[in-house]
N, C-alpha and C positions, 0 to 999 in steps of 0.2 A: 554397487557404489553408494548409492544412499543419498543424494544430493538432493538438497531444498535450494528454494528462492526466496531473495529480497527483492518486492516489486514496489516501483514508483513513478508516479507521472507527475509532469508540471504543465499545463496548458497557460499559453497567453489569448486571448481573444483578440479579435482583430479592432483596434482604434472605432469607440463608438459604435462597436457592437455589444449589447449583452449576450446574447451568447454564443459559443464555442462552437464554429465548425468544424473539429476534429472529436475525436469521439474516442476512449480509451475501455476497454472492455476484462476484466480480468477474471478467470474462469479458473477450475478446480476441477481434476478429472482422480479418479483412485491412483493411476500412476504416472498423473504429470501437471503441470502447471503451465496454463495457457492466455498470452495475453494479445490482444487484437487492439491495434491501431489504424483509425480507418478516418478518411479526410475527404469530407463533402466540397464539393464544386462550391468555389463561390465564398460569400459568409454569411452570417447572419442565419436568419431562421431555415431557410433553406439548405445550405449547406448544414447545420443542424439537425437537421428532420433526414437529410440521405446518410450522414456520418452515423446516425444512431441505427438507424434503417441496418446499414450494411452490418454495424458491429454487430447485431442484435442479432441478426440470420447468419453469418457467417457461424457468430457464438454456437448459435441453438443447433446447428447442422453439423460442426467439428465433434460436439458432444453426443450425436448421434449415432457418427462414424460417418459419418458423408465424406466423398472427394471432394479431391480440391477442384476435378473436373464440373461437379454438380454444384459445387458450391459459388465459385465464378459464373454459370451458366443462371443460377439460380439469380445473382445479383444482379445480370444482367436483363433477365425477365423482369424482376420486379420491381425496382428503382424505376420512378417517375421520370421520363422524357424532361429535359428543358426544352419550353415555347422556345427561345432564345440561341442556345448552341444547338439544341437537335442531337442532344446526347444526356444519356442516362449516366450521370458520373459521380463514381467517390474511387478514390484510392485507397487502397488499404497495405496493411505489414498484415502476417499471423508468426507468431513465435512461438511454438511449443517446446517445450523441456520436461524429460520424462525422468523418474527417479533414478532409473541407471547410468544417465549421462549423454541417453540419445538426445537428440537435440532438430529441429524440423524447423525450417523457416520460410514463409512465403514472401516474395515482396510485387505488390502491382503499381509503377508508378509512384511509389514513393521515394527518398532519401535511402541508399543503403545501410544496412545496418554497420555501426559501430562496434568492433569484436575486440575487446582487450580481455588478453592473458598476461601473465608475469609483468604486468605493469609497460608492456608491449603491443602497439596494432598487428592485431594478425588478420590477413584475405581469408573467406572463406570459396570455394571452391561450388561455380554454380550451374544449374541446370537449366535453360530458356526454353518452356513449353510455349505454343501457342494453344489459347483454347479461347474458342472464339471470335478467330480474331483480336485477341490483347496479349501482348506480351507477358509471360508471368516469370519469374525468375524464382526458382526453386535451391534449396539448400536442404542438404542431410550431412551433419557433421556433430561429436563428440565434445561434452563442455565439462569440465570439471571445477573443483573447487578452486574459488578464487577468481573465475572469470567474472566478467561484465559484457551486456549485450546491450546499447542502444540502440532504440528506434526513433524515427523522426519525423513529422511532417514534415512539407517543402519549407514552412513559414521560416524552419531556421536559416536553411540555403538563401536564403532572400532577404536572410537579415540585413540592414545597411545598406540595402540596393538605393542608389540616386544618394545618397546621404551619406553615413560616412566612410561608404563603404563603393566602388564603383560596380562590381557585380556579385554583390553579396559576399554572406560568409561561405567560403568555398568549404567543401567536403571535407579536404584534405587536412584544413584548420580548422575543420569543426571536432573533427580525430584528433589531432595533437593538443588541442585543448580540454581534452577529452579526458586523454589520456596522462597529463599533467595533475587535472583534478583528481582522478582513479585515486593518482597515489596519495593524495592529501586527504581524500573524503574518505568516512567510515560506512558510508552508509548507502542506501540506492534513494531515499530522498531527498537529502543533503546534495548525492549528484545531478538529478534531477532539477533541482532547483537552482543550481550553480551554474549548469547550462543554457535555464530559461533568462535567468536575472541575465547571463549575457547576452544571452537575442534581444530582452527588453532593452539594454543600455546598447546596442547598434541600432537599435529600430528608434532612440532617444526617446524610449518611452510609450511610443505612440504606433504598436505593428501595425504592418502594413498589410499582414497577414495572418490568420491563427496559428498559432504556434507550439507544438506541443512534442515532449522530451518524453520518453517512456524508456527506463534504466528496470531490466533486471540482472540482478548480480546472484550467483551463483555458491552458495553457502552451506556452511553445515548446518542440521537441526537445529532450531533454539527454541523448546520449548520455556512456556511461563505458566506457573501454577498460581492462583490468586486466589487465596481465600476471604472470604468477609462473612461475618455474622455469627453468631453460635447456633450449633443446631438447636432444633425444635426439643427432642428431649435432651434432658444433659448426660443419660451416658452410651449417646453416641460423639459425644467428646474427641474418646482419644480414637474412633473407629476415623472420624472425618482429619482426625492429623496426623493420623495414617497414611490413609492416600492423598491426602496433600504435598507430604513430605516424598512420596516414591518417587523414583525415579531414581538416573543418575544424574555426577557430579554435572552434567550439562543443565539439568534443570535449576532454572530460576523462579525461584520465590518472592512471593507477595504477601504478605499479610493485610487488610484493610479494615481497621476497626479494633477499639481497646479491648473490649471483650474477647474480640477472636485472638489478637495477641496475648492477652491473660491467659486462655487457653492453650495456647500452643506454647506457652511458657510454662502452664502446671503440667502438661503432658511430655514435655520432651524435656523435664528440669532443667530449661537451661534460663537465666535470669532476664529478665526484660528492664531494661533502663529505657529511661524517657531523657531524648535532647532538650535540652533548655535554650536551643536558636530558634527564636521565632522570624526565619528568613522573609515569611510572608503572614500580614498579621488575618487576614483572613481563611489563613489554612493551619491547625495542629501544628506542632514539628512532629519530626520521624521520632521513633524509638528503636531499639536495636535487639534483636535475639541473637544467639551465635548461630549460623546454622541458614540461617533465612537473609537473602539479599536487603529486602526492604519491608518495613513496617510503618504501616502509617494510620493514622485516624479513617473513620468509615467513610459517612455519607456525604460530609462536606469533602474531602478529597473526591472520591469518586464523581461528587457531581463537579467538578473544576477537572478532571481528567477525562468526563465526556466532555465537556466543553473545547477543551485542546483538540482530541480526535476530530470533531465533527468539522471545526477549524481545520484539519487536516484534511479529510475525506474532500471538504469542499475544496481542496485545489488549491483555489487563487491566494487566500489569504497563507498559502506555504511560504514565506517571506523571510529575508532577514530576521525580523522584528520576530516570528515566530519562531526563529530557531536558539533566538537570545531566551522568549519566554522559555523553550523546551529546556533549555540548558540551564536554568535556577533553582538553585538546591534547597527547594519546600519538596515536600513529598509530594503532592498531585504533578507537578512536573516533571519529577525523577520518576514516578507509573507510567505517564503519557510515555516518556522518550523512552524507557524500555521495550513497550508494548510495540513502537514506532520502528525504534533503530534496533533492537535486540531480540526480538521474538518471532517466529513463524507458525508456532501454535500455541492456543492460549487453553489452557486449561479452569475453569471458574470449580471452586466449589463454595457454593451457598448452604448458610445455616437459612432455616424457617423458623429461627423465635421471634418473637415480636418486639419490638422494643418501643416502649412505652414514650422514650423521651423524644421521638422522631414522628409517632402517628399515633392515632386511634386503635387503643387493641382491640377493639370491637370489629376492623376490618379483617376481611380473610388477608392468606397472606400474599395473595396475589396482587391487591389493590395497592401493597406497601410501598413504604419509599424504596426500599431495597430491592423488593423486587422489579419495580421499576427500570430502576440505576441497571440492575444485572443487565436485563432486557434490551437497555437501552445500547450499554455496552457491548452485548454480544453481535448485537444487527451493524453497529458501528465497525468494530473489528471486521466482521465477515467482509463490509464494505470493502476495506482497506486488503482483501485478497487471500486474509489469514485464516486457517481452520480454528473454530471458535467448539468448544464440547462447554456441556454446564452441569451438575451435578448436584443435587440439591440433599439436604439433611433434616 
């Protein structure tokens, strides 16, 4: 079957906490994609310190091969007693999805999961072990392209409780609102976010509880190839727009930098025009090849395109206001929202010439701007759940 994921979370903290006691964990196995949602007792630091606690050993033990018998047992040994309740507690989701369509779900005391297909709530079909003592509700069922899988902490279920709401946002409205977005949104953090901003606006702002959405959607491949730089000698030219160019029509292209468009414009004859909108005055405009999605200026986009990411990775600031910036058509914008909403692997190839008008050529080229930037990007991306490869020239 062949299937990838679009993964995304949105966390709210709880009113007057800095931070976040749910805890969102996204992992990478050779044949599957696994994401861990896991909710510490309480808020604030504590429930902080168990939410990570849990996501972090469940993470490192799923990747092992551990059970889900040992691994429940395992969190139950280790998590610190509360003085207070006389209990050692976090809740957790695990969601695995494996390339062929198998599909695996744990849920302990959480929100159940959210399952739209054809733009439809569909049940899934479950299995209640005891281990331990704790109820666990087990699911094994088949997901194909085009689904959506929510997960949730309680904080949404509780949204509006005593305010505007008498006993929160019930399940069943949390689904059909859900499922309304599916069909309007393109994306799994666009949905993500569409769901938090609605708990923020019943909670009037101010949760009463941390709150946090975790949307994987269910997609085809979408590899991105990005090049920047010219290589180190010049005639490995046309060897690096070579393999920048392979693949198929699925793959999406990036150029970043004039030089490396110049070359991929003497290599594949095909002509390079420069736009004359300067959308944004502190960013180039695009330029156009036939052949290649986007072209754009080097180190000043890329340093404005980790900036959007890191903006991203960090959560909170995923906002409205951020999704108008994503959606503004200067090039570092149009890089960030591909990379975001349209890609699941990122493929880099880096040239190693030096460029004189950016640094010091007396440094190696490890110390440079660009390689830097690459660096910076790849650790970013991985963040964000994506397989990141780099390829240097």
């Amino acid at each position: 079957m062949g299937v990838t994921v679009d993964v995304a979370y949105k966390s709210l903290n709880k009113f007057k906490e800095v931070l976040c006691g749910d805890k969102v964990e996204l992992l990478q196995t050779e044949d599957s994609n696994i994401m861990i949602l896991a909710d510490g007792m309480g808020s604030g630091v504590k429930a902080n310190i168990l939410a990570t606690m849990t996501s972090k050993i469940l993470g490192t033990m799923f990747l092992n091969g551990a059970t889900l018998e040992e691994c429940v047992e395992t969190i139950v040994e280790t998590l610190p007693v509360c003085q207070v309740r006389q209990v050692a507690y976090s809740t957790f989701s695990i969601l695995q999805v494996f390339h062929d369509g198998e599909a695996y779900l744990v849920e302990f005391d959480n929100p159940g999961c959210i399952f739209i297909r054809d733009g439809n709530l569909v049940s899934i079909p479950k299995n209640t072990r005891m281990i331990r003592d704790k109820s666990i509700n087990e699911y094994r069922f088949r997901v194909k392209k085009g689904d959506a899988l929510i997960l949730m902490s309680d904080g949404t279920i509780h949204a509006g409780v005593g305010r505007l709401l008498n006993f929160g946002w019930l399940w069943d409205d949390i689904a059909a609102y859900a499922v309304k977005q599916y069909r309007l949104t393109i994306s799994a953090v666009r949905l993500a976010a569409v769901l938090s901003r609605a708990c923020d606006e019943l909670y009037q702002y101010q949760p009463g509880d941390d709150t946090t959405v975790a949307v994987m959607r269910i997609i085809d491949r979408k590899p991105v190839h990005l090049m920047t730089g010219p290589p180190r000698n010049p005639e490995d030219d046309s060897g690096m727009v070579k393999d920048f160019l392979e693949g198929d029509d699925t793959v999406k292209k990036i150029v970043c930098g004039g030089t490396s468009a110049n070359i991929v414009s003497r290599v594949t004859d095909h002509k390079l025009t420069v736009s004359l909108d300067y959308n944004d005055p502190d960013i180039p405009p695009i330029a156009h090849i036939d052949g290649i999605e986007l072209v754009t200026e080097g180190v000043l986009t890329l340093n404005r395109v980790l900036k959007l990411l890191r903006r991203y990775v960090k959560n909170e600031s995923v906002t409205e206001e951020f999704f108008l910036e994503l959606d503004k058509p200067n090039g570092a914008s149009m890089v960030a929202k591909m990379i975001i909403e349209d890609c699941t692997e990122l493929q880099l190839y880096v040239g190693k010439a030096i460029n004189s008008a950016y640094q010091n050529p007396g440094l190696p080229f490890d110390l440079g701007i660009r390689q830097n930037l690459v660096e910076q990007l790849k650790h970013v991306v991985e963040e964000m759940g994506k397989r990141v490869t780099v390829t240097y020239y």
